[in-house]
C-alpha positions in Angstrom: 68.0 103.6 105.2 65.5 104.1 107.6 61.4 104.5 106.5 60.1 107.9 107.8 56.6 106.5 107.5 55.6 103.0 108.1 52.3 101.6 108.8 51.9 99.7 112.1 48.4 97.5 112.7 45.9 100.2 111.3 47.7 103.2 111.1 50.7 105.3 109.3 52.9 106.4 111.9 55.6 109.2 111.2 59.5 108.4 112.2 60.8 111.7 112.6 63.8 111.3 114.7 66.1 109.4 116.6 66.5 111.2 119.1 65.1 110.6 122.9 65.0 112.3 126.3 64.4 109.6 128.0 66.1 105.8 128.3 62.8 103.4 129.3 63.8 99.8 130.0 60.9 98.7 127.8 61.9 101.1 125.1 61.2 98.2 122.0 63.9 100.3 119.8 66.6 98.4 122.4 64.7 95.1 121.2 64.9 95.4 117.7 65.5 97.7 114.8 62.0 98.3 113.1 58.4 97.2 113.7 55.5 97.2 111.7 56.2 97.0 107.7 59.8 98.4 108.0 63.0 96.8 108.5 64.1 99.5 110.4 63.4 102.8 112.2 67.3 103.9 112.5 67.8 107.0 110.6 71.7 106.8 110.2 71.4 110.6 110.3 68.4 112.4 111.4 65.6 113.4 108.2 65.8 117.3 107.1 62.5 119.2 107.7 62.1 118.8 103.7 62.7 115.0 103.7 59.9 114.5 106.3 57.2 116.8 104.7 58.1 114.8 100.8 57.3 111.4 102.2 54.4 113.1 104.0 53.3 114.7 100.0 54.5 111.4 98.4 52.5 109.0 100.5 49.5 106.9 99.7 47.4 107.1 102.7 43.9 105.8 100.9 42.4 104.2 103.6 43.8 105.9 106.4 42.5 108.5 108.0 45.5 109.7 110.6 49.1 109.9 110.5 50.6 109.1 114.5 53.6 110.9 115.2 55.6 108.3 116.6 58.6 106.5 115.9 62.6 105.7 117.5 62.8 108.7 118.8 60.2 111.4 121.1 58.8 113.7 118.3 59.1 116.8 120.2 62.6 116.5 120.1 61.8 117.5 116.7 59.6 120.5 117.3 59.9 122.3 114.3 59.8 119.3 111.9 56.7 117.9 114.0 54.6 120.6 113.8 55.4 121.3 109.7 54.6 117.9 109.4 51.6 118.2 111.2 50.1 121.4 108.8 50.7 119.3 105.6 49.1 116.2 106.8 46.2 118.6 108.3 46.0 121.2 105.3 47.2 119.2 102.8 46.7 115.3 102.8 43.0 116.0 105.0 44.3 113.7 107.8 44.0 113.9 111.4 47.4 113.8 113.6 48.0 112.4 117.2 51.2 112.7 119.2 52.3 110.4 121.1 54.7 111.7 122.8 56.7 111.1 126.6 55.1 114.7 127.5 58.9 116.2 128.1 58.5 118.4 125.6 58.0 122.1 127.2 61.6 121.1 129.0 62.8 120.0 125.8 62.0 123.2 124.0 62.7 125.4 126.8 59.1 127.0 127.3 55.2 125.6 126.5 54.7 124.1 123.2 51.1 123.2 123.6 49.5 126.1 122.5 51.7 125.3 118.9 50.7 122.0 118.7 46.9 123.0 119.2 47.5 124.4 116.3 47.7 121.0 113.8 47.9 118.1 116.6 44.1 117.1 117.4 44.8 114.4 119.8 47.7 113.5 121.9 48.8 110.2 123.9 51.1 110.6 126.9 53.3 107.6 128.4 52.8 107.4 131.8 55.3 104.6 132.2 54.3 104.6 136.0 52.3 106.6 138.9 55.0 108.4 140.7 58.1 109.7 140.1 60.2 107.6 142.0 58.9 104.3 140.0 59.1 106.7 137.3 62.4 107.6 137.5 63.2 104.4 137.6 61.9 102.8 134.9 61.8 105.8 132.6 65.4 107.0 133.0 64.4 110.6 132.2 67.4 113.1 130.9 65.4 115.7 132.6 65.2 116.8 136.1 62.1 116.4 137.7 60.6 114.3 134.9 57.5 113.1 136.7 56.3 116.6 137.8 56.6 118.3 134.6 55.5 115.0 132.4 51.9 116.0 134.7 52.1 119.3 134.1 52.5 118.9 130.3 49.7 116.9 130.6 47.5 119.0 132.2 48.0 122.0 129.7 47.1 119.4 126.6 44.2 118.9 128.6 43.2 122.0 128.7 43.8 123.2 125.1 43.4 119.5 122.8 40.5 117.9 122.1 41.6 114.2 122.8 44.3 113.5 125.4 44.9 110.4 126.5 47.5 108.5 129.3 48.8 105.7 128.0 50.2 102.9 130.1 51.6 98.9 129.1 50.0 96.2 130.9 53.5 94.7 132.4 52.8 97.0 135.2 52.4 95.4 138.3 48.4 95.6 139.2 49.1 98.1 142.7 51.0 100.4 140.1 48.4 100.1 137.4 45.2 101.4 140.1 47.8 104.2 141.2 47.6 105.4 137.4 44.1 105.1 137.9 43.7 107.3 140.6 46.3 109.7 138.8 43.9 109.3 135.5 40.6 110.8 137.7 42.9 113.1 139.7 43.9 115.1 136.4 40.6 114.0 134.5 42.4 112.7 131.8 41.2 109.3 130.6 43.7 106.5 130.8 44.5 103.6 128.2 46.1 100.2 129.1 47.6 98.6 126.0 49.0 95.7 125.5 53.2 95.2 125.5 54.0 93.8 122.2 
């Protein structure tokens, strides 16, 4: 059975869901079945709303101080259990909460979700993946039309209503790409992360 929280390097992350609107060639979940200290993050079927918030409740986060919504699957594909799990780790467990997220999740959920995650998310981390969507499209293999443009735009509301938003790119860009998510970064004056591939 799949863990719904595992801790990765310094922090507990939260494995809500399987499922993905988007196919990246990099995606490690089509290199192996778990990371961090789980086995694997395969939920055979995907956790209930209740399952989610009792491993939240159950947990032992002493010396932790955030729980990162991230796991197999894009956690706003999950909207409802996301943002529950979010108030209990807020309200209840006195932790902050980041998404990270592929920013697809207005089109996901039909209509703009940022003013509900504002609500319990205090900082978010978008995927840029690349700096335009044709390289985007490419190596992001988005189930959405028009992926790039509304990634941006989800972006750009966070922006205005989080505290902490971040783009988040790997480092097995090609450099010419890398500057191009540069310029994107000061064009939408959110700050920009390169981390490491592993």
């Amino acid at each position: 059975m799949a863990e719904i929280l595992y801790k990765y390097k310094d922090s507990v992350y939260a494995n809500i869901t399987n499922k993905c609107n988007c196919r990246c060639t990099f995606c490690i979940r089509f290199l192996k079945d778990g990371i961090g200290d789980t086995d694997t993050l395969w939920h055979q079927e995907n956790p209930s709303k209740e399952e989610v918030l009792a491993a939240i409740r159950n947990y032992d986060f002493t010396g932790y101080d955030e729980l990162v919504f991230c796991g197999y699957g894009e956690p706003t594909c999950a909207l409802d259990i996301l943002l529950a799990a979010a108030k209990v780790a807020k309200e209840e467990k006195g932790l902050k909460t980041r998404l990270n997220t592929n920013g697809l999740g207005c089109e996901e959920n039909h209509g703009n979700i940022v003013p509900q995650l504002a609500e319990v998310i205090d900082s978010v981390s978008i995927s840029l993946n690349a700096p335009n969507a044709q390289a985007y499209e490419k190596v992001t293999r988005p189930l959405v039309p028009s992926a790039f443009d509304k990634m941006v735009e989800f972006a750009k509301l966070c922006r205005d209503a989080i505290k902490e938003v971040k783009w988040s790119i790997v480092d097995v860009l090609p450099e010419n790409q890398i500057e191009e998510c540069r310029q994107l970064s000061e064009d939408t004056g959110i700050p920009l992360r390169i981390r490491h591939f592993s």
